[in-house]
C-alpha positions in Angstrom: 104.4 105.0 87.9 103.7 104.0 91.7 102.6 106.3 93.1 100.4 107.3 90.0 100.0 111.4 89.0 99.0 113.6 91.7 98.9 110.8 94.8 102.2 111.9 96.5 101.8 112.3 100.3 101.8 115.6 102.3 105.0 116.3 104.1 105.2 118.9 107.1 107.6 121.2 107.5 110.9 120.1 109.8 109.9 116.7 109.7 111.9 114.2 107.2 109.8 113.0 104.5 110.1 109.8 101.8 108.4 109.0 99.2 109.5 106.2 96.6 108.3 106.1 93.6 108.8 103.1 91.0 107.8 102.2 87.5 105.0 99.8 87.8 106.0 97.6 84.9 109.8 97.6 84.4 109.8 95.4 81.1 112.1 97.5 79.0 115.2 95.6 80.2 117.1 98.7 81.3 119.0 98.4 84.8 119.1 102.0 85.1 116.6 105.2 84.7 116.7 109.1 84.9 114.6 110.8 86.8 113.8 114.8 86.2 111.5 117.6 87.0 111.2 119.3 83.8 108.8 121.6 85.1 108.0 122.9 88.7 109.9 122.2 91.4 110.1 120.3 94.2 109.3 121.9 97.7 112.3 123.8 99.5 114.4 120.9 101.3 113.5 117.8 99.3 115.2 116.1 96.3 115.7 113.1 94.2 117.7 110.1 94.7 117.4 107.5 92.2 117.8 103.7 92.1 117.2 101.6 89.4 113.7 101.6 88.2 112.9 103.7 91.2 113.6 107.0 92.9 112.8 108.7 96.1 111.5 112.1 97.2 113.1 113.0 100.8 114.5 115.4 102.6 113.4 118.1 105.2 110.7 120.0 103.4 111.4 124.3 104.9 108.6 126.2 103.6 104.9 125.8 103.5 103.4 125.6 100.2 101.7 123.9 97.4 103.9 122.3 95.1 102.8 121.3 91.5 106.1 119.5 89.4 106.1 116.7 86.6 108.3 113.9 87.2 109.6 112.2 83.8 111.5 108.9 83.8 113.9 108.7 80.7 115.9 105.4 79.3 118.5 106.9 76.9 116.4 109.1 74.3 113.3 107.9 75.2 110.6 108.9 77.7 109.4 106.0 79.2 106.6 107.1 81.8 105.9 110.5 82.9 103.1 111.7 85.7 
């Protein structure tokens, strides 16, 4: 993944915030992943839109924090990438 684990940038509270994250190497010939947070969670005020073989972290974040969450990418059954 791009960003790789742990790299994401800091966000402040009430201003928007983006972050896209892609597979690095899309070579399984699938048009379209899924993106979860199996475990954590994502700051108050953000969430995932996905894309393809990417998705995006944005929103507003709401509360001050630190945030630990694993983001897996799945195609089908299979777990492709996780960080």
């Amino acid at each position: 993944m791009d960003p790789p684990s742990g790299s994401l940038t800091p966000g402040e509270i009430g201003n928007p915030y983006s972050q896209q994250i892609i597979l690095s190497e899309n070579t399984y010939e699938i048009a379209q992943f899924q993106f979860k947070v199996p475990e954590g969670a994502l700051p108050p005020g953000l969430h995932i839109t996905e894309k393809g073989y990417s998705t995006t972290i944005s929103g507003t974040p709401t509360e001050l924090g630190d945030y630990s969450f694993s983001l897996t990418v799945n195609a089908g059954a299979c777990v492709v990438d996780q960080a």
